[in-house]
C-alpha distance (Angstrom), angle and dihedral (degrees) to the residues before:
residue distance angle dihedral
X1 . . .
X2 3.66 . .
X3 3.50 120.1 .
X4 3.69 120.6 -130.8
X5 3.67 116.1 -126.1
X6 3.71 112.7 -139.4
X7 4.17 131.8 -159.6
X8 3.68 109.0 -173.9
X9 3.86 122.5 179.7
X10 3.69 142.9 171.8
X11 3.35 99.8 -119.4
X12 3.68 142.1 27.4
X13 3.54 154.0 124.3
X14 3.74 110.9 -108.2
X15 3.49 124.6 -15.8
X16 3.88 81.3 -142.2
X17 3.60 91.4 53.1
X18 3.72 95.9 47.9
X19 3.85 97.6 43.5
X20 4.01 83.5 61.5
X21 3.57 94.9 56.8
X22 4.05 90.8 40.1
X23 4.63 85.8 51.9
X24 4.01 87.3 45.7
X25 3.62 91.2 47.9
X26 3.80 90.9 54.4
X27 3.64 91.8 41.4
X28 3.75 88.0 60.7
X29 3.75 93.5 52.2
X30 3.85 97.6 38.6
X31 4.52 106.5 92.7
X32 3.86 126.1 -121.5
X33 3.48 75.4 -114.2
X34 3.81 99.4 68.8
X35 3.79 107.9 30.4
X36 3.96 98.0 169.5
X37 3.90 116.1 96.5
X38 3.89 108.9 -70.8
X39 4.19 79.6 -142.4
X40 3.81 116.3 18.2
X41 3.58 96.5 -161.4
X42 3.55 126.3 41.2
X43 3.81 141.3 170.4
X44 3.99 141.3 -144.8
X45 3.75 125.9 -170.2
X46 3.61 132.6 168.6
X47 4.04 127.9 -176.4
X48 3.87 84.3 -149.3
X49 3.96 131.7 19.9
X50 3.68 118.6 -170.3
X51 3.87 92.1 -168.6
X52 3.57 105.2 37.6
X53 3.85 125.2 156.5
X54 3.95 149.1 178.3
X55 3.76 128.1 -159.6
X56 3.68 122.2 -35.0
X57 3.67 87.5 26.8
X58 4.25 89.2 -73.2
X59 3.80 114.4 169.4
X60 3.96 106.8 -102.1
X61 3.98 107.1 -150.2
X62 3.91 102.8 -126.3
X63 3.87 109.2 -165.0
X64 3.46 116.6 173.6
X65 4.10 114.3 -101.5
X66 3.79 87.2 45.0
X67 3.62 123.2 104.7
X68 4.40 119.4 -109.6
X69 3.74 119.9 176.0
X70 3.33 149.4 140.3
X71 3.96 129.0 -159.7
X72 4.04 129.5 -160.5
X73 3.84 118.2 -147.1
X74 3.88 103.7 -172.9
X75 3.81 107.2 -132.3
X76 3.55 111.4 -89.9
X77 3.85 109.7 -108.1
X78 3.54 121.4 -101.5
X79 3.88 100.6 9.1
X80 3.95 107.2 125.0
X81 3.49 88.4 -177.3
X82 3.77 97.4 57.1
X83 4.03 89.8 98.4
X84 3.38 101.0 49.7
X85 4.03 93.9 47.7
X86 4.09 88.9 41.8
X87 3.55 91.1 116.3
X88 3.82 95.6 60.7
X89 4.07 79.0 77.1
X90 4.43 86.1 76.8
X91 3.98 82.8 59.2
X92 3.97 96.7 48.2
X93 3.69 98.2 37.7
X94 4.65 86.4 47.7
X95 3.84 86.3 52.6
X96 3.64 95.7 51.4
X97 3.68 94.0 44.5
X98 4.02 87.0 58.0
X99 3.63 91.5 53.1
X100 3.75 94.8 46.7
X101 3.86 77.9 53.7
X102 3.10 107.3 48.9
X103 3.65 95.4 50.7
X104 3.86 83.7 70.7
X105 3.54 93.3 40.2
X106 3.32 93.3 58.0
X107 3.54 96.5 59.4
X108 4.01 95.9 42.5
X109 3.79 96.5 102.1
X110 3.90 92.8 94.5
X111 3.56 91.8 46.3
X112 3.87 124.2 83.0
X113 3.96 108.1 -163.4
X114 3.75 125.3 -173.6
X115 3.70 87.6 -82.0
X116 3.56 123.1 84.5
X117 3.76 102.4 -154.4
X118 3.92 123.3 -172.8
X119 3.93 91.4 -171.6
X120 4.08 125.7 54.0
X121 3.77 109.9 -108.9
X122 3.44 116.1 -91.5
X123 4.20 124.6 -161.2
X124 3.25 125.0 -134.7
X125 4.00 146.6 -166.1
X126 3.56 124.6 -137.2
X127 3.20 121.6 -173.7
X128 2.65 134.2 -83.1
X129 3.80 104.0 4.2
X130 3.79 112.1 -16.7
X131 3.74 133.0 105.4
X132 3.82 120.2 -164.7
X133 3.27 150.0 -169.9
X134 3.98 119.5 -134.5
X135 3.67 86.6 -31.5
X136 3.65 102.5 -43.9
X137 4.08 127.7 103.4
X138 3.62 114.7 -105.1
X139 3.97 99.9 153.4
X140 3.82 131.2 31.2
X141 3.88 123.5 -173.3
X142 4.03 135.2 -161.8
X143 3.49 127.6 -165.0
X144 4.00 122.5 -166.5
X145 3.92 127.8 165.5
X146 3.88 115.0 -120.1
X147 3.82 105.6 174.9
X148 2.90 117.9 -86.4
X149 3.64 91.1 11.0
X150 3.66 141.6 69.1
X151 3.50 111.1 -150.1
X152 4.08 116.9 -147.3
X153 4.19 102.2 -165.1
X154 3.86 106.0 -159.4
X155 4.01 120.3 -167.1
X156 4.12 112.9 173.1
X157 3.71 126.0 174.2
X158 3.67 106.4 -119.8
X159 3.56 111.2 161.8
X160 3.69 102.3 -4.8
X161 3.89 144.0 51.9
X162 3.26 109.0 -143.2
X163 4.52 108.2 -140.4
X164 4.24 103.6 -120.7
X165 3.58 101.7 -152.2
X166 3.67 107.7 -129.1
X167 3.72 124.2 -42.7
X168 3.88 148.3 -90.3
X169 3.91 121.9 -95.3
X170 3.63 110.2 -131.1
X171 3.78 85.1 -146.3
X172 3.33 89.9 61.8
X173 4.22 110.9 98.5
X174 4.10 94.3 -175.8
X175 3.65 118.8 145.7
X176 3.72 94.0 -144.7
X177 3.89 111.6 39.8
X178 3.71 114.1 -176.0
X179 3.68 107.6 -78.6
X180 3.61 92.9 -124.0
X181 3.82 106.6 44.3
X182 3.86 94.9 54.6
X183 3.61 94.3 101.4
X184 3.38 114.4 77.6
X185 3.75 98.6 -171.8
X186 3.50 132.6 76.1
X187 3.95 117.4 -95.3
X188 3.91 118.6 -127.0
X189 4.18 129.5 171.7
X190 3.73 134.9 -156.5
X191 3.44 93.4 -92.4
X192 3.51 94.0 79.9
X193 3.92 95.2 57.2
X194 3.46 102.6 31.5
X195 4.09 153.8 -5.0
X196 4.33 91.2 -68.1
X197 3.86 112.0 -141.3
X198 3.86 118.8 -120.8
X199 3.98 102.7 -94.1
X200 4.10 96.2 -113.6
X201 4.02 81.2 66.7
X202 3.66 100.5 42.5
X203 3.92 86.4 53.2
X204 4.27 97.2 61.5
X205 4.07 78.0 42.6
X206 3.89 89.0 58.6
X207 3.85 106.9 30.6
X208 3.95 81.2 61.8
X209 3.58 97.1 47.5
X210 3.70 89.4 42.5
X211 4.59 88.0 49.3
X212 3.75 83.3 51.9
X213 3.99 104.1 45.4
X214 3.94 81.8 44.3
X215 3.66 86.0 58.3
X216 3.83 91.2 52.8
X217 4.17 89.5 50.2
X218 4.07 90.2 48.1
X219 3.73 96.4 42.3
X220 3.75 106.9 29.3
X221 3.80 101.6 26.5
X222 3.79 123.4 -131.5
X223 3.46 94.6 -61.0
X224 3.81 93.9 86.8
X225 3.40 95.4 42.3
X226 3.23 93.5 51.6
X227 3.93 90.7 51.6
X228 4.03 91.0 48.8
X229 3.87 89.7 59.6
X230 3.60 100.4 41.6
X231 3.52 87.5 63.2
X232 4.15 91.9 66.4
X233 3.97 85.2 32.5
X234 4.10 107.3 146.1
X235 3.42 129.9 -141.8
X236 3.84 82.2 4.5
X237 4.47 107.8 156.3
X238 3.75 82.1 17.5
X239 3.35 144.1 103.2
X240 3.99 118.0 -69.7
X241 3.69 133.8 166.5
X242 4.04 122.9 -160.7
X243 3.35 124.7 -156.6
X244 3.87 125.6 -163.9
X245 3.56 132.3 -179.6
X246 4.16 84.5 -92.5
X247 3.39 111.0 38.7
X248 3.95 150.0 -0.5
X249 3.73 126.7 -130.0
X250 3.75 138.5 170.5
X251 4.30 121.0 -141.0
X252 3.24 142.4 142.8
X253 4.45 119.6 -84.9
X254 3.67 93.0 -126.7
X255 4.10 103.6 172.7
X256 3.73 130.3 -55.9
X257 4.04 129.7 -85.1
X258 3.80 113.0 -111.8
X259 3.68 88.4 -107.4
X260 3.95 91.0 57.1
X261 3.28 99.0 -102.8
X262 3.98 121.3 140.5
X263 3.76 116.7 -99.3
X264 3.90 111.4 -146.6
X265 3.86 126.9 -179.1
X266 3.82 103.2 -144.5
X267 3.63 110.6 -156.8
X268 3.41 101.2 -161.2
X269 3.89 97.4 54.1
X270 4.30 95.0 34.6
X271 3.31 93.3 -126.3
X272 3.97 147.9 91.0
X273 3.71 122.2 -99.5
X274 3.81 134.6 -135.3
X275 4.01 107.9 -136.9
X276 3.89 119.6 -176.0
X277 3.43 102.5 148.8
X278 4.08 129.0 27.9
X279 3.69 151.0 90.2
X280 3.87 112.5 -85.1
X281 3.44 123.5 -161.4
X282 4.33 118.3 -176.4
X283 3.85 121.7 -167.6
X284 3.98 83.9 -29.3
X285 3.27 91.1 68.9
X286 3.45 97.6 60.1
X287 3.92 94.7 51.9
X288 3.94 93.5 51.3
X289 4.05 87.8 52.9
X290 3.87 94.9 52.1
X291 3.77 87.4 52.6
């Protein structure tokens, strides 16, 4: 199996910023003669970013102890449907977060964190590219197409929570939401579930879990990824309402479309919807539009 090459600093911007400049810097090396990806799958990870971000260009909180990175998987060669099925990457890299988890998790029941919880933790998937912890956001992921790359960004809560200052109307149709309110959810970390790791472990623990959940995609198709996070799914035969930059409506999450995209029932149309692209807010939702 390939082996991942890894840069890891002190300091930076972005990891997503600085894996671009690490790709060109390879491109400029690599000859006419050998166009493929000197290194098909590389990693960035910072202990601090100054610039950090999520989707839509939202501010991503980095405090140090928590865990910033972003990994390249060159596209695989002749594939002309790689593109199109990029996004399947959000579903891979939330799986392999939960496993890098739960292998923590597992081990918590010595530990006695700051939170004194009367249930087990429980991981969840939100789509389209959160992973929580009984209900509140512990891991957010980006993916964004550099050719020939895909780049997986990966931000977890290790050690710290980061406060989200206030929350995001779902009546609200804005283009540009303030970069910290677009979470709706509470943040948690690690820390309050178990001893967390220092980040430079917790990224061999992923980039394995993120080689094997690749292998599922390659050999079994999307299919049984797509059944491994369903089984986490939140909010899923519950309430959810979608906002997109032209209109708001409340349905019901009813499953999600082979190619990963959300299934809602929408009541007032009778029929299921097709979402690829929106802001999705579950039983949260509904408490930040009655105040």
């Amino acid at each position: 199996m390939t082996r991942w090459i890894i840069h890891e600093y002190a300091e930076i911007g972005s990891t997503q910023d600085e894996i671009r400049r690490v790709i060109d810097g390879e491109t400029r090396e690599n000859s006419a003669a050998c166009p493929s990806p000197a290194h098909p799958k590389i990693v960035v990870r910072a202990d601090k970013q100054t610039a950090g971000r999520g989707r839509a260009n939202n501010v991503w909180r980095s405090e140090e102890g928590n865990f910033f990175a972003t990994f390249a998987l060159a596209f695989p060669q002749n594939d002309p449907e790689f593109l199109k099925n990029a996004a399947n990457y959000s579903f891979v890299a939330a799986l392999s977060v939960s496993e890098s988890l739960k292998s923590f998790l597992d081990d918590a029941a010595p530990y006695h964190g700051p939170a004194k919880l009367e249930n087990s933790p429980h991981i969840q998937h939100k789509w389209p590219n959160d992973v929580l912890i009984n209900g509140q956001k512990i891991a957010g992921i980006l993916i964004e197409i550099y050719d020939p790359y895909i780049l997986i960004g990966v931000g977890v809560n290790l050690a710290h929570a980061p406060a989200l200052p206030g929350s995001l109307s779902p009546n609200s149709t804005s283009n540009s939401p303030s970069p910290a309110a677009t979470a709706s959810l509470p943040a948690t970390a690690l820390s309050h579930y178990a001893a967390p790791p220092p980040p430079s472990v917790f990224l061999r623990i992923l980039s394995a879990q993120l080689d094997h959940f690749c292998g599922v995609l390659q050999h079994d198709g999307f299919a049984a990824i797509r059944s491994l996070w369903l089984k986490n799914a939140y909010g899923i035969g519950g309430p959810v309402t979608v906002r997109t930059p032209h209109e708001v409506f409340t349905g019901e999450f009813k499953d999600l479309e082979p190619d990963g995209a959300l299934r809602v029932f929408d009541p007032a149309q009778q029929k299921i919807r097709k979402i690829y692209s929106a802001d999705i807010f579950f039983n949260e939702a509904q408490d930040a539009a009655d105040h």
